[in-house]
C-alpha positions as CSV (number, residue, x, y, z in Angstrom):
1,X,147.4,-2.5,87.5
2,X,147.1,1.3,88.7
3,X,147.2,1.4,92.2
4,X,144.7,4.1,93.6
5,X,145.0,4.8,97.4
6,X,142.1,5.4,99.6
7,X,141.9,5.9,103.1
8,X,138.8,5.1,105.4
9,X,137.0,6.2,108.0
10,X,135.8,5.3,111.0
11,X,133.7,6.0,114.6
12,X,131.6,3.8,116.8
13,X,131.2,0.3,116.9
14,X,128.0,-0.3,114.7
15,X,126.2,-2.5,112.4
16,X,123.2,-1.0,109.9
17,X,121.4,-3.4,108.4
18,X,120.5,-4.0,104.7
19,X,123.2,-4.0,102.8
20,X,125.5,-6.8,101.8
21,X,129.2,-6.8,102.8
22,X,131.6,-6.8,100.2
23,X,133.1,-10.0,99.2
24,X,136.5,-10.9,99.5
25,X,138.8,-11.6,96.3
26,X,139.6,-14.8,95.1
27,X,142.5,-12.9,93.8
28,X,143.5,-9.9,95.4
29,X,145.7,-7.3,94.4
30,X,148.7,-6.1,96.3
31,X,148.4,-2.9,97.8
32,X,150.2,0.5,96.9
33,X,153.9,0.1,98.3
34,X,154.4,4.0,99.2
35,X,153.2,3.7,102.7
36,X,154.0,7.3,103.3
37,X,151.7,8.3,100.5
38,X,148.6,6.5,102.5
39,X,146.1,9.5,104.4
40,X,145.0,9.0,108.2
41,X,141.0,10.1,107.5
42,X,141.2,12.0,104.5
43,X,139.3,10.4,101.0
44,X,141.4,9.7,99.0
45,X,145.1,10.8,99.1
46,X,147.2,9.2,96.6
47,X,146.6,9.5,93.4
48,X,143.6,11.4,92.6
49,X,142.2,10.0,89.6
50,X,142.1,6.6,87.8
51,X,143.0,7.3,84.0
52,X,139.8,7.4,82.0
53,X,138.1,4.3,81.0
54,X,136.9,3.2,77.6
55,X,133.7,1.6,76.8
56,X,134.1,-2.0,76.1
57,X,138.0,-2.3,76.8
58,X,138.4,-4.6,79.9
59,X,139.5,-3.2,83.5
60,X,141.5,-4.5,86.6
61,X,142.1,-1.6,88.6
62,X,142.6,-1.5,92.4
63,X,142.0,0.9,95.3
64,X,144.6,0.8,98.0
65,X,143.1,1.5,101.6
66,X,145.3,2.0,104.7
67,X,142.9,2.1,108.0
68,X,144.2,4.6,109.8
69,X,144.5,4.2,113.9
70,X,142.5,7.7,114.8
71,X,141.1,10.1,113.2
72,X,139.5,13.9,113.4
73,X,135.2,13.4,112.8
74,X,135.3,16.2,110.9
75,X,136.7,13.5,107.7
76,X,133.3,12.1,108.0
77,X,131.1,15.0,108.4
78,X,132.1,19.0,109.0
79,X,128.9,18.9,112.0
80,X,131.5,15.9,114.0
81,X,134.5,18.2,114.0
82,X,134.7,18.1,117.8
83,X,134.9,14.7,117.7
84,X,138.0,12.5,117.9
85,X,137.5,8.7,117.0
86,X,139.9,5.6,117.7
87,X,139.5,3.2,115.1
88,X,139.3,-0.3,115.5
89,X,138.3,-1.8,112.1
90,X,135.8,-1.0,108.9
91,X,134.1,-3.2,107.6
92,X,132.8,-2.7,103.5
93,X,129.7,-2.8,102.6
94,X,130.1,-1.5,98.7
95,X,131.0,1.4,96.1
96,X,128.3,3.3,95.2
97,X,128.6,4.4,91.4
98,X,130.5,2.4,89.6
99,X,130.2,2.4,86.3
100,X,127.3,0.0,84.6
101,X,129.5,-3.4,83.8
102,X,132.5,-2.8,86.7
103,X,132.0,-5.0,90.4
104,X,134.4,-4.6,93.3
105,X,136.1,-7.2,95.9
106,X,137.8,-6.8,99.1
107,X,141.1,-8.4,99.7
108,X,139.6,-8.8,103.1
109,X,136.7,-7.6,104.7
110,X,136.3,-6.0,107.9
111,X,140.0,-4.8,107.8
112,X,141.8,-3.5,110.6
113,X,143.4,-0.5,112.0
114,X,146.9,0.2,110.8
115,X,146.3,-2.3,108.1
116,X,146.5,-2.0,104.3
117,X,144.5,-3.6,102.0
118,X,143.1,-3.1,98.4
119,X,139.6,-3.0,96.7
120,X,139.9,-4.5,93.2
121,X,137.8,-3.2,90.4
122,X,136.8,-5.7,87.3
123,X,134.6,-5.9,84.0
124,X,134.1,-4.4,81.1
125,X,132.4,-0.6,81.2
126,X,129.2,-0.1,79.1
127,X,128.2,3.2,79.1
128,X,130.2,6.5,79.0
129,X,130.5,9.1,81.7
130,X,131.9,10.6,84.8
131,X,130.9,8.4,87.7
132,X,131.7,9.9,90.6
133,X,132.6,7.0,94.1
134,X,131.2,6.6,97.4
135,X,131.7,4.1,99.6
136,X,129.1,2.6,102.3
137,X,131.4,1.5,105.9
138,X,130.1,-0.1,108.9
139,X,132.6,1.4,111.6
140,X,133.8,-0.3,114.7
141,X,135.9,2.1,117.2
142,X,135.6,4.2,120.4
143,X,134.8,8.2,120.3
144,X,136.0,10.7,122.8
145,X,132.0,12.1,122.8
146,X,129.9,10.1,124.4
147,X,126.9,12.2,122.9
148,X,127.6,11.0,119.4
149,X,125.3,7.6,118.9
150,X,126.3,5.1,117.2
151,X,123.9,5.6,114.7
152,X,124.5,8.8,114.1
153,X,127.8,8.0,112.6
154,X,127.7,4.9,110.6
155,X,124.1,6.8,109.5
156,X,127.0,9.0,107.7
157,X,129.4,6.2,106.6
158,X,126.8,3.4,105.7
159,X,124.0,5.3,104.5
160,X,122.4,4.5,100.8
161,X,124.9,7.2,98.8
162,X,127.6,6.1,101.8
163,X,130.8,8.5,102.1
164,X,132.0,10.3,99.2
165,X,135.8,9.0,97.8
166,X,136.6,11.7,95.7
167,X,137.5,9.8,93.0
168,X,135.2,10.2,89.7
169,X,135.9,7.4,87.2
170,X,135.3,8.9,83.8
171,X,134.1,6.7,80.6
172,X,134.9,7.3,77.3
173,X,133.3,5.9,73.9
174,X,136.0,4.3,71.8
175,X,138.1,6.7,69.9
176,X,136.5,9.7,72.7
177,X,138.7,12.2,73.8
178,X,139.2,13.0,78.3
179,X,141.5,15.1,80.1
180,X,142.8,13.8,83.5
181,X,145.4,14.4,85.4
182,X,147.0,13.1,89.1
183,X,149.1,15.5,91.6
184,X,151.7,14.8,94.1
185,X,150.5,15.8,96.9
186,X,147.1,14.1,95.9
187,X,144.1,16.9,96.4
188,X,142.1,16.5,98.8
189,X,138.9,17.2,100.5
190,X,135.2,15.9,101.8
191,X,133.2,19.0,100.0
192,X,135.5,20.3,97.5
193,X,139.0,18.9,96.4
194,X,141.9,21.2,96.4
195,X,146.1,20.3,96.9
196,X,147.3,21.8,100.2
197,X,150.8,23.0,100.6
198,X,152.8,25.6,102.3
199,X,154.7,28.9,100.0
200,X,158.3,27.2,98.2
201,X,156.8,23.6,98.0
202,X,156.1,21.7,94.6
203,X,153.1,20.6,92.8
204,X,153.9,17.3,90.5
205,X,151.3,16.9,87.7
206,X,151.2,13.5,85.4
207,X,148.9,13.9,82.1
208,X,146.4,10.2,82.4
209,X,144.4,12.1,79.2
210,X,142.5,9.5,76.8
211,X,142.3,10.1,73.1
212,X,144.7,13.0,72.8
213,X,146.7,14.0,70.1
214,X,148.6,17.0,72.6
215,X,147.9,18.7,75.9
216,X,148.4,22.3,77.4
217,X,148.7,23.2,81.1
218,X,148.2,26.2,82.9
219,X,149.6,27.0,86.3
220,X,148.1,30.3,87.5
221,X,150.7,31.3,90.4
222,X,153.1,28.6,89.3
223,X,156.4,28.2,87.8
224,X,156.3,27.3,85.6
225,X,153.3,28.6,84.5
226,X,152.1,26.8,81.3
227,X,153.6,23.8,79.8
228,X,153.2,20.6,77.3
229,X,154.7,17.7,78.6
230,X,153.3,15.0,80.4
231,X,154.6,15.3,83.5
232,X,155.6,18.7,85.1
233,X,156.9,20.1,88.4
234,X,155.6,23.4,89.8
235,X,156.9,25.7,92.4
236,X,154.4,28.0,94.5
237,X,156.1,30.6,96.0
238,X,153.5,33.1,97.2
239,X,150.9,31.8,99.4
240,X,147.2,32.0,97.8
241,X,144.5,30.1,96.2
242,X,145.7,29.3,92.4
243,X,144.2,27.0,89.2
244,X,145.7,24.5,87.7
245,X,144.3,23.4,84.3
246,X,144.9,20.5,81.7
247,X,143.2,20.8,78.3
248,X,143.4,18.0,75.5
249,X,143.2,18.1,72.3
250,X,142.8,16.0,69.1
251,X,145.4,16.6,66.1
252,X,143.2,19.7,64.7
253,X,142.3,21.1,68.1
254,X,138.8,20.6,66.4
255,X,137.6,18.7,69.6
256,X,138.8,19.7,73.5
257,X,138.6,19.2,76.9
258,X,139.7,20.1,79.8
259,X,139.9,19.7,83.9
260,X,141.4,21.7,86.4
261,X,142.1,21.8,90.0
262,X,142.5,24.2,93.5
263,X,146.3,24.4,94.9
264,X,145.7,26.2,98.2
265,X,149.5,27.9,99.0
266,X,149.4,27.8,102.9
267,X,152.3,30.8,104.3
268,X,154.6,29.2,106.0
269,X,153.4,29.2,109.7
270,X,155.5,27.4,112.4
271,X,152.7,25.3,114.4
272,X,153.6,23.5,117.8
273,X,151.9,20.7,118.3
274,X,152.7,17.0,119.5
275,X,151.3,13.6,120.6
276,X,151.4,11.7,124.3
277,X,151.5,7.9,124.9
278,X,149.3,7.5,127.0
279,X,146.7,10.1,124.4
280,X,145.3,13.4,125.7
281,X,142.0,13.6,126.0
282,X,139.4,15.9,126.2
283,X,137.7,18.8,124.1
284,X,138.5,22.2,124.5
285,X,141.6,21.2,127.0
286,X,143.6,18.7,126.6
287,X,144.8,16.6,129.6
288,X,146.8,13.3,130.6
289,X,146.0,11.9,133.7
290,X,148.4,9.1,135.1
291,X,149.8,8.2,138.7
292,X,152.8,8.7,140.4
293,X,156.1,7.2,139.0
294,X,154.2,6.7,135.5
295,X,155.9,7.9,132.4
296,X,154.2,10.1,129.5
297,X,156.0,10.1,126.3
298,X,155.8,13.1,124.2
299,X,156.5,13.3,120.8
300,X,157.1,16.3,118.3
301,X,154.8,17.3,115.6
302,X,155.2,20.9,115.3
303,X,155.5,22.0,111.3
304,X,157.4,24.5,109.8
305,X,160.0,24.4,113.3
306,X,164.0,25.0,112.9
307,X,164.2,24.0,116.4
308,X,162.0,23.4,119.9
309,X,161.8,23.8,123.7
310,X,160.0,21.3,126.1
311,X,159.2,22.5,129.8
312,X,157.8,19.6,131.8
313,X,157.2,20.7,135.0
314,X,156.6,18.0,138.0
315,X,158.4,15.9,135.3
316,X,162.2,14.5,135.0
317,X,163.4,15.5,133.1
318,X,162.4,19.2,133.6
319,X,163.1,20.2,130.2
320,X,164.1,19.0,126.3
321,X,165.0,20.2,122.9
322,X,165.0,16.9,121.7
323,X,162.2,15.6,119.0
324,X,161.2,12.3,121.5
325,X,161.2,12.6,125.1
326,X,160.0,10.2,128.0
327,X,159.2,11.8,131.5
328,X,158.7,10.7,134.7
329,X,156.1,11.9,136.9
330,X,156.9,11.1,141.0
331,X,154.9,14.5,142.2
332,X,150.9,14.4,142.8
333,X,150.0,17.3,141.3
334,X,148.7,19.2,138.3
335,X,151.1,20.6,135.7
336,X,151.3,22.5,132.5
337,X,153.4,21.0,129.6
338,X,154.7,23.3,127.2
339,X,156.2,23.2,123.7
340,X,157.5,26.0,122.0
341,X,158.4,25.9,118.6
342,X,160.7,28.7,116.7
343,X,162.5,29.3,113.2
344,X,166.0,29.7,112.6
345,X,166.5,33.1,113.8
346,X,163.6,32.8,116.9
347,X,161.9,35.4,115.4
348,X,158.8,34.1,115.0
349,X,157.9,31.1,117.1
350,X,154.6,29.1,118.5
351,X,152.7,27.4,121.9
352,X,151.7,24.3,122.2
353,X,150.4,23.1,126.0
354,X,149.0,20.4,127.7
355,X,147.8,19.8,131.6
356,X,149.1,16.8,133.5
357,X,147.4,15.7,136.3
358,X,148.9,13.2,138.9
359,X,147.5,11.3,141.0
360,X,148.8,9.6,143.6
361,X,149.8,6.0,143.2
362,X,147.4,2.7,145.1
363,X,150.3,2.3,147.7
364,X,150.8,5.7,148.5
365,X,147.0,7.4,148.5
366,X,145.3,9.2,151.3
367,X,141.8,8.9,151.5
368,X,140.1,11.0,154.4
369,X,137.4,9.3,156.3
370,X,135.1,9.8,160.0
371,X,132.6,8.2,162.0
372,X,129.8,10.6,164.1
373,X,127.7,10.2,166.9
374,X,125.2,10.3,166.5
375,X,125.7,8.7,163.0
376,X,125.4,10.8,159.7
377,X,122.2,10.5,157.0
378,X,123.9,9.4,154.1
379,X,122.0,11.2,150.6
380,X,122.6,8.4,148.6
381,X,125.9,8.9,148.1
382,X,125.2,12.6,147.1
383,X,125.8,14.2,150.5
384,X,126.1,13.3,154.5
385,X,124.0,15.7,157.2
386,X,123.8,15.2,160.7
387,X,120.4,16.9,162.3
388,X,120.8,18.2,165.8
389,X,119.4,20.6,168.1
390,X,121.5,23.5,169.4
391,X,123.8,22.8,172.1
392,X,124.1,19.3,171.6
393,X,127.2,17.4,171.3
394,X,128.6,15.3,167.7
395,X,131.7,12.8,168.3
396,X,133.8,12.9,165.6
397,X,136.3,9.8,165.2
398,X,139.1,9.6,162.7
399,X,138.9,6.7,160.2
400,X,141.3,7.9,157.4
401,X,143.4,5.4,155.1
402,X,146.9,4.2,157.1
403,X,148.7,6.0,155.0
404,X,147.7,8.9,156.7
405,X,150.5,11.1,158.2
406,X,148.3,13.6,160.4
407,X,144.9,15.2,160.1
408,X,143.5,18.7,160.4
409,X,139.6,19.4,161.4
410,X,137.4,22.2,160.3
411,X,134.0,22.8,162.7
412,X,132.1,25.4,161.3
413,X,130.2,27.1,164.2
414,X,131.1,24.2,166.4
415,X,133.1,24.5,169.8
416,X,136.0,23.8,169.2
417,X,136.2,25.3,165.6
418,X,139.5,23.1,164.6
419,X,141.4,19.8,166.0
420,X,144.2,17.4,165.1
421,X,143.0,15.1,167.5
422,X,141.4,11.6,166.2
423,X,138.3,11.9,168.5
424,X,137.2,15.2,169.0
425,X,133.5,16.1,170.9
426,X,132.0,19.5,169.5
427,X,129.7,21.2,170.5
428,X,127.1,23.5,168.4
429,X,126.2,26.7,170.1
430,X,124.8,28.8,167.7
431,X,122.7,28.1,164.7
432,X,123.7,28.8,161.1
433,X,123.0,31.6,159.4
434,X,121.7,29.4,156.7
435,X,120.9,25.5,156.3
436,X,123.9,23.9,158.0
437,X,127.4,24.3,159.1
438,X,130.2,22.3,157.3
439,X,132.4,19.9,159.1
440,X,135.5,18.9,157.2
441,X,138.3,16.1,157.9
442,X,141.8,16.5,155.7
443,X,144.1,13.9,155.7
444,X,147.6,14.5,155.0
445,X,150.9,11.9,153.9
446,X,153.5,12.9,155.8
447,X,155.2,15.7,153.8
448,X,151.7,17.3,152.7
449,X,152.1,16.4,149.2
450,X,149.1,14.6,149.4
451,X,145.6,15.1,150.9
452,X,142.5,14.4,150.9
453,X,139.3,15.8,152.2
454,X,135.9,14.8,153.3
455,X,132.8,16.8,155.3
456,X,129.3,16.8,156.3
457,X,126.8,19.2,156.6
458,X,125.4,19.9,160.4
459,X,122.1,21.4,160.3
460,X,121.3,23.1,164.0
461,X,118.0,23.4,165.1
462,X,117.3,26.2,167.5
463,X,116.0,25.7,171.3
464,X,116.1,29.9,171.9
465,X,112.3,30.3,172.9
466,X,112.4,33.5,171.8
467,X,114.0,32.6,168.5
468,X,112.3,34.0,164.9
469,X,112.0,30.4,162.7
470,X,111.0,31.2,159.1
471,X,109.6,28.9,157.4
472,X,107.3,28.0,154.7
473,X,104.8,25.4,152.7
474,X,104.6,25.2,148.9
475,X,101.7,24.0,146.3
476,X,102.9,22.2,144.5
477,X,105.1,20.8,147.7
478,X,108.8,21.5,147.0
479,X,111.4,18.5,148.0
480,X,113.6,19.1,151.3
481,X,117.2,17.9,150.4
482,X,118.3,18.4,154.2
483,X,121.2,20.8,152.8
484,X,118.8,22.3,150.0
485,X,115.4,23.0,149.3
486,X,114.5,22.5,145.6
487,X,111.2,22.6,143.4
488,X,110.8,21.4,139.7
489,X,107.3,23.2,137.9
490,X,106.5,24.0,134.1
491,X,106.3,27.1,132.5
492,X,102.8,28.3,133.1
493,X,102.8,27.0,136.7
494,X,101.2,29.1,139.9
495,X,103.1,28.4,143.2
496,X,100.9,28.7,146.4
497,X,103.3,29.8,149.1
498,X,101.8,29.3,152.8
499,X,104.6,30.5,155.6
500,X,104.8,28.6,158.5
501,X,107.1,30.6,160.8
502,X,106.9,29.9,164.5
503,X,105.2,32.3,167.4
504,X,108.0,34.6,167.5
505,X,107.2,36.2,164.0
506,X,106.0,39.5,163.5
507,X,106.0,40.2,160.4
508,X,107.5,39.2,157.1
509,X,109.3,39.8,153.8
510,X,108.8,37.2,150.5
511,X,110.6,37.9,147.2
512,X,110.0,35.6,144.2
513,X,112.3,35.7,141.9
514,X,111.2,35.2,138.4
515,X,107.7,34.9,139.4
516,X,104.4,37.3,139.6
517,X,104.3,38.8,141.7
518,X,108.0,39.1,142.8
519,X,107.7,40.3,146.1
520,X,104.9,40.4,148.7
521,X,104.3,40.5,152.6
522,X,100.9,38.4,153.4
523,X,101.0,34.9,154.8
524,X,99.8,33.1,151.8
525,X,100.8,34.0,148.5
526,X,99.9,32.5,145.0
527,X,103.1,33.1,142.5
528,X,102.8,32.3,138.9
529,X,106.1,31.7,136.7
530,X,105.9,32.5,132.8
531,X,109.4,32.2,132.1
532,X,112.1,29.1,131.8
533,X,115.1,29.4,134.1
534,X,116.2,28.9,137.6
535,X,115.6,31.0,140.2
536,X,115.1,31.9,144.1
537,X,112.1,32.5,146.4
538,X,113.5,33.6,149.9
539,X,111.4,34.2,153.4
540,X,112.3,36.5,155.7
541,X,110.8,36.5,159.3
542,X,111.4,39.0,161.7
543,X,110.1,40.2,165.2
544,X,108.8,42.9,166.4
545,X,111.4,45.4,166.3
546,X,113.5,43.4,163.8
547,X,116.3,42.6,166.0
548,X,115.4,39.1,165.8
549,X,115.4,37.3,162.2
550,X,115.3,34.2,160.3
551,X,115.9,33.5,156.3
552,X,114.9,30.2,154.5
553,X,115.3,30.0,150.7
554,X,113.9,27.8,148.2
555,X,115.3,27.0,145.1
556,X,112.8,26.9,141.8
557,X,113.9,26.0,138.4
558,X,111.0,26.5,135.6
559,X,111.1,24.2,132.4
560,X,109.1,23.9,129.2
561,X,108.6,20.0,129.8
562,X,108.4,18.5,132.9
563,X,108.9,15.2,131.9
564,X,113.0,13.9,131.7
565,X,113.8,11.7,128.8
566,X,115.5,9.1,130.7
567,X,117.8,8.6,127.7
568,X,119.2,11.6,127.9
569,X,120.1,11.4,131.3
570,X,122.5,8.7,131.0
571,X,124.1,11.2,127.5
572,X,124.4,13.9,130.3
573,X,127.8,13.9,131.4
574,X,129.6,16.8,134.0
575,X,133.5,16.6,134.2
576,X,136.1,16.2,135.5
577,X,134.5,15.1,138.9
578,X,136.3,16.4,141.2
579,X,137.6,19.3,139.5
580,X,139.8,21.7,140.3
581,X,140.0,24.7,137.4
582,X,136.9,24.1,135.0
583,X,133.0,22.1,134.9
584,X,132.6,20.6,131.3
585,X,129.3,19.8,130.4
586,X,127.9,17.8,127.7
587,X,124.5,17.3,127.1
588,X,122.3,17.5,124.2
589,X,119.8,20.4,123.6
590,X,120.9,22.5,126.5
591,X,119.0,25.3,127.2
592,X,119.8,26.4,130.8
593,X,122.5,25.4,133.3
594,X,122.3,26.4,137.0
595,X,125.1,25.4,139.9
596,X,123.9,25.6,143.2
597,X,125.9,25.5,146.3
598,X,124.7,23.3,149.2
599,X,122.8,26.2,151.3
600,X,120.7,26.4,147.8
601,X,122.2,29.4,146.5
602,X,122.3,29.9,143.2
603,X,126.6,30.4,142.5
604,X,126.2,30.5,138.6
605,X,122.8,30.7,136.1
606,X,123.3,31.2,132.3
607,X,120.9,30.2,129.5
608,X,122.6,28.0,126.5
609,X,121.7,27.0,123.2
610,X,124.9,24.3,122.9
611,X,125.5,20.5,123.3
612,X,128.7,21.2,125.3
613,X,129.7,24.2,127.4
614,X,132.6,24.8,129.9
615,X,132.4,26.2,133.4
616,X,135.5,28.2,135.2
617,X,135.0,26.7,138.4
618,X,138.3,28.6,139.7
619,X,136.9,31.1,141.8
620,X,134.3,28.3,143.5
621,X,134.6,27.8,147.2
622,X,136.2,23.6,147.9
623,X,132.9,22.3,148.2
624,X,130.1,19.9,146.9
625,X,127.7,21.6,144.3
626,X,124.8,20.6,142.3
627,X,124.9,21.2,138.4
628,X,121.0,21.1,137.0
629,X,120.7,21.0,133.3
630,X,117.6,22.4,131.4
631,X,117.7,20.4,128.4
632,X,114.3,20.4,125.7
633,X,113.9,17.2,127.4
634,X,113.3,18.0,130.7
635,X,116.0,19.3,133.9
636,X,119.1,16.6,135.1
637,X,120.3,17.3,138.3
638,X,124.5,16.0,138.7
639,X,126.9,16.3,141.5
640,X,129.8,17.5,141.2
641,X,133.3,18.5,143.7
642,X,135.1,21.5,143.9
643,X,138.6,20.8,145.4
């Protein structure tokens, strides 16, 4: 029996109804024995083609499958390319096409990863043609998107035409005339098939014609380039995109035909790459994050490489030129691994890098805690404020993990403005300039190596009678956060802004951003916004001769919908949280993202039309920020960390 190799695909755990799961052989066939031939995601790889089929002659054929361990989406559809799927096990649900007379068995069904197995084919073929396969897959596995449903997927692999093998059985009427051939490498390809090498590597081709008396081939960009036997061996030299052709031919030539396939001759490019145990993950970077005295071990897959360089620093060892290398992180920290691969001479050479991110170990964490008196308003685990009037007292009382060395504290506008003391009393003075001042613990092990931070927000309330107080009502009324103001409206929506300053105002200054009108100086102001976005209405009160003032800000984000699809909240998904270099956002249908710091200024607005998008958050100040998400759904509001 020919054995014809096929290799699966696979996503989400998922099960789609209404079709029957292939049954397993009575007598199943072995599989291919070339392991190294067998694809990890690609349909099919070795060999291309079954040799044509003639009406009423008996077949036993059988398609080897290996299930590969992971694989890129893009093998299942070009619109999943971002996607990287750990494969469990596929179950088979059937090959769509086969010709009229031919039924298929699994020799077991689901199969798992890493596992080979074989599909065999049986009967007696009818009807003559070219019957191109698919197969339908139910998919069991884990993605690295969590904004890919399960449905989605197996939609793809267990649909009603299922996933396309690219193998095309073709029939033949007794005594009928086919050309086929196989290649080694097989061709491959989801769309179109074509056999991928690199400039200097070889092409074998094996005639599996039916009904021919003798055969020519063609090699365009080969050597050589034409030929008649059955089997030949051509060398590509000069990268490009060349034919290959087989024509058959009865004993006249009176009858012909003939079938040809794409060899795409890759230059010979040195590419760095390699793999981790434990696996990166991630999208646009990847990253490993482990704990202190963990190992990562890194293996080499760079291509077309005479020889590499590994720099792990934080790591032991600190460097390698060897293929396999384990390394041991003791250092909390976040590192850059690099691999550089070159050619002989170093003349040309390539990058490969990943970032490792330590953490430190159970036993040896520091995790920065306080008490106050009077005792902090806890935001639902979003935020901590303590509301007091000016010149009062807060008592501040270490609580940090006992693995804590010494400590550090940051008052903002208190008195006094830092302490390494465990109880300190402060006193606040003055009144911010904004919503609150920050007070901020760090806890440090005893070499500084490793620290950890936590604050609240202190909002002062003036007691100078002859203090300016700006303030303001809103229609519809806007939601006080304590450390933000915030109000959610629809497109179309008119604002009725009524201030509410105290005695000492004079006069005053509105501006409305993104609204009509955008600025204005009566009491009461109706503001109508047109336009989607997020934006800021700020109040300015002054005195008399404006040596006296007082700002309060509002922040206003304008959507299409009002109403959030509650499913797409939990498919919203900010990371990594706490971060330190970059915000990654996924969410589907974005149209808008806004940060805003915790005095409800807007630190970074910019309209999207993505699923995912990536933030530098490098030049943020260390603080606590909220990400709101305009999606066609309605607006998400996340927290997220800068450290």
């Amino acid at each position: 029996m020919k054995k014809i190799l096929l290799s699966m695909i696979a996503i989400f755990a998922m099960t789609i109804c209404g079709f029957a799961q292939m049954p397993v052989c009575a007598d199943a066939c072995a599989p291919h024995a070339n392991d190294a031939d067998y694809s990890t995601g690609v349909i099919p790889t070795y060999p291309t083609a079954f040799a044509p089929l003639t009406v009423g002659v008996p077949v036993d054929e059988c398609i080897s499958i290996k299930i590969p361990n992971q694989i890129s989406g893009s093998a299942i559809n070009s619109a999943l390319g971002f996607v990287n799927i750990t494969v469990n096990s596929v179950n088979v649900n059937g090959l769509v096409g086969l010709p009229d007379g031919l039924e298929a068995c699994a020799s077991a069904n689901p199969m798992a990863a890493n596992g080979t197995y074989t599909l065999r084919i049986t009967g007696t073929p009818t009807t003559a043609g070219d019957y191109p396969l698919n197969m339908r897959a139910e998919i069991d596995g884990e993605s690295n998107f969590p904004l890919i449903s399960m449905s989605t997927v197996n939609g793809y692999t267990n649909g009603t035409n299922g996933v396309s093998t690219n193998i095309t059985i073709t029939v033949v009427e007794a005594g009928g005339l086919a050309a086929n051939f196989s290649t080694n490498p097989s061709a491959t390809g989801m769309l179109s098939q074509a056999v991928h090498i690199t400039e200097g590597e070889t092409v074998a081709f094996s005639d599996l014609s039916t009904g021919a008396d003798h055969i020519a081939w063609t090699f365009e960009g080969g050597n050589p380039a034409t030929s008649t036997d059955a089997n030949v061996t051509v060398t590509y030299a000069t990268a490009g995109t060349y034919t290959a052709t087989l024509t058959a031919y009865n004993e006249d030539e009176s009858v012909s035909d003939s079938k040809s396939v794409s060899i795409e001759v890759s230059e010979f490019v040195i590419s760095a790459s390699f793999t981790t145990d434990p696996a990166a993950t991630g999208f646009l970077t990847q990253s490993v994050t482990i704990e202190q005295g963990q190992t990562v071990a890194y293996t080499n897959t760079s291509t077309n490489a005479h020889h590499i360089a590994w720099s792990f620093p934080g790591g032991d060892p600190a460097t390698s030129t060897t293929d396999n290398v384990t390394v041991t992180y003791n250092t909390v920290g976040t590192f850059i691994t690099e691999l550089i691969a070159y050619n002989e001479g170093e003349t040309d050479s390539d990058t490969a890098t990943l970032t490792i991110t330590v953490n430190a170990s159970a036993e040896n964490a520091v995790t920065a805690d306080f008490t106050t008196n009077p005792e902090a308003t806890d935001l639902g685990g979003y935020a901590s404020y303590i509301s007091i009037n000016q010149y009062e007292t807060i008592t501040f009382t270490n609580a940090s993990s006992e693995n804590t060395h010494h400590i550090a504290w940051t008052f903002e506008g208190g008195s006094p403005a830092t302490s390494t003391e465990n109880t300190v009393e402060v006193t606040y003075n003055e009144t911010p300039s904004g919503l609150y001042f920050t007070a901020t613990l760090t806890a440090y092990n005893e070499d500084e190596t490793i620290s950890n931070s936590k604050s609240v927000y202190i909002r002062v309330a003036s007691v100078d009678p002859d203090a300016v107080e700006a303030n303001f009502t809103t229609d519809p009324e806007y939601t006080d956060w304590y450390i933000t103001r915030m109000l959610d409206i629809e497109v179309g929506t008119t604002v009725t802004y009524t201030s509410t300053c105290n005695a000492n105002t004079d006069h005053i200054a509105w501006t409305f951003e993104g609204g009509t009108p955008g600025t204005s100086t009566e009491n009461t102001v109706a503001v109508t916004y047109a336009t989607a976005g997020s934006y800021t209405t700020t109040l300015v009160a002054y005195n008399s001769d404006e040596t006296r003032t007082d700002t309060i800000t509002l922040s206003v984000t304008v959507t299409d919908e009002s109403a959030v699809d509650e499913n797409a909240i939990s498919e919203i998904s900010v990371y990594p949280n706490p971060t330190s270099s970059v915000i990654n956002i996924a969410a589907e249908g974005m149209q808008n993202i806004t940060i805003i710091d915790m005095t409800g200024r807007v630190v970074m607005s910019k309209d999207v039309n993505s699923d995912f998008e990536t933030i530098d958050a490098e030049g943020f100040a260390k603080a606590n920020y909220m990400v709101r998400i305009a999606t066609a759904d309605g607006i998400v509001v996340k927290n997220i960390v800068v450290e």
